[in-house]
N, C-alpha and C positions, 0 to 999 in steps of 0.2 A: 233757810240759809243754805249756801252751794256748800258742798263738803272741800274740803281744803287738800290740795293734791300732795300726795308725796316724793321727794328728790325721782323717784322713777318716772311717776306720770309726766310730772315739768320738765322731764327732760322728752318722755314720749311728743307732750305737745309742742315744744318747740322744732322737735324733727321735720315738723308737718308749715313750718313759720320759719325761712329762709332770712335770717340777720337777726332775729330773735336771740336772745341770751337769758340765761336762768341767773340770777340772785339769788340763789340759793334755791330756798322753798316758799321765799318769802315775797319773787315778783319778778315779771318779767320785761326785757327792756329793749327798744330797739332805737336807733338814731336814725334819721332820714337826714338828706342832705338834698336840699331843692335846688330849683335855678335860681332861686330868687327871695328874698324877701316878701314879695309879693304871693309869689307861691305858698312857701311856707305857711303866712298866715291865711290862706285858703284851705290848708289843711289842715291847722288846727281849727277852723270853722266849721270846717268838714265833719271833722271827729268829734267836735264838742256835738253838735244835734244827733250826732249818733249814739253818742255815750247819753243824752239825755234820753233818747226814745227805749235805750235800754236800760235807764236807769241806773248804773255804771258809769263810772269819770276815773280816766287818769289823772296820774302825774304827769304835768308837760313842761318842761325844759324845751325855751325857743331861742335863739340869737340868730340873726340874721335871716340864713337861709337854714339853717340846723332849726328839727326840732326833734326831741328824743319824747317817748312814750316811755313812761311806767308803769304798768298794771298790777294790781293787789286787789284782791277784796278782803279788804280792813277786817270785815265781822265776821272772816272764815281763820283768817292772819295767816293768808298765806295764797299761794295758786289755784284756783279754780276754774270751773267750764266756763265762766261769767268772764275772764281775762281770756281764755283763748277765741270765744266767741268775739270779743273787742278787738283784738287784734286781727284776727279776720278781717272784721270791717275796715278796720286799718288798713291794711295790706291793702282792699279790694279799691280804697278810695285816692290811698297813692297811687296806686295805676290808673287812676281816672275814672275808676267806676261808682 
């Protein structure tokens, strides 16, 4: 199991995670705003095979061209390497990568 970050660390890792925001201690969140509907649901397509090959799933809140990420690891109950690791991928796949 990851160990679970405390209010310092989640605020360290989001320093590093430009639109990221802390939840407390309890998970971190970001919205994207796409061109498109069409887009949007290419990334969250994007991040589900991501999140599957790491084993780790968000929370995803979509409408339209909005889709927001929630990351937690449940059976830490709170922030860990395993959410700033995803969001990485995150980040790297809305810019296209």
């Amino acid at each position: 199991m990851s160990e679970r970050l405390d209010a310092a660390g989640v605020a360290r890792l989001i320093e590093g995670l430009p639109g990221w925001e802390a939840e407390g201690e309890g998970a971190i969140v970001k919205e994207f705003r796409l061109r498109d509907h069409v887009e949007a649901v290419g990334l969250v397509v994007r991040v589900a095979v991501a999140a599957e090959v790491l084993n780790h799933h968000p929370e995803v809140w979509w409408v339209y061209n909005r889709v927001r990420f929630r990351l937690s690891t449940h059976d830490a109950g709170g922030v860990t390497e395993k959410d700033a690791e995803l969001a990485r991928r995150i980040e790297a796949l809305a810019a296209g990568g």
